[in-house]
C-alpha positions in Angstrom: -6.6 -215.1 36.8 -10.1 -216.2 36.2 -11.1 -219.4 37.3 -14.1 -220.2 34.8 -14.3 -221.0 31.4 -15.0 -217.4 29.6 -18.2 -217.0 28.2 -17.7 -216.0 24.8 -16.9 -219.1 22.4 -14.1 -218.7 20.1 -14.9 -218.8 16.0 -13.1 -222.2 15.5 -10.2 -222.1 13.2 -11.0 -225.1 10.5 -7.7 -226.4 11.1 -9.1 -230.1 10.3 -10.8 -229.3 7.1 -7.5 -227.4 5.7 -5.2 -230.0 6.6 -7.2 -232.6 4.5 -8.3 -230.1 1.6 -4.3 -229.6 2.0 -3.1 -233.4 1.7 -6.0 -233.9 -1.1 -4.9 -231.3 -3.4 -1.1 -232.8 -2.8 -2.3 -236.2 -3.5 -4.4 -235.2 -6.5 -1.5 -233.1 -7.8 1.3 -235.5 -8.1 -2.1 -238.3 -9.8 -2.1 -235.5 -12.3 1.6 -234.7 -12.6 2.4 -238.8 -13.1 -0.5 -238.6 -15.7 1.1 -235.8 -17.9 4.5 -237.2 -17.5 3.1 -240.3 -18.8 1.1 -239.3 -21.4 2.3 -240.0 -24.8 0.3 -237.8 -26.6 2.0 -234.8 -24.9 5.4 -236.5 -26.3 5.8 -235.5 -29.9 8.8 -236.2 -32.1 11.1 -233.7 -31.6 12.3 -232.0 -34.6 16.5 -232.4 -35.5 18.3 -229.1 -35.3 20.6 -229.3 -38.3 23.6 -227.2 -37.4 25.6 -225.9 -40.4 28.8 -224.2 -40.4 29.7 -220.8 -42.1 33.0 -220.1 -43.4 35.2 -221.7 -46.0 35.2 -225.2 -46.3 38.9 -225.8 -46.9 
């Protein structure tokens, strides 16, 4: 059991800067998801399907 700190430093991990590039690409997607879902120029008329029936009409 060694009793001293060891002497080679470990490569640190980032773990800080992923967890906020993490919750800024969350936040930043659902700003952009709200957006398009908002957006009336993505909402077009839809066109009317016109069903018509074959067979004999009587």
């Amino acid at each position: 059991m060694a009793l001293s700190k060891p002497s080679r430093r470990k490569a640190p991990l980032g773990v800080p800067i992923m967890l906020l590039a993490l919750v800024l690409s969350a936040v930043f997607g659902a700003a952009a998801g709200l957006v398009w879902q908002s957006s009336d120029w993505a909402e077009d008329e839809p066109e009317e399907e016109v069903l018509v029936r074959e067979g004999s009409a009587g």
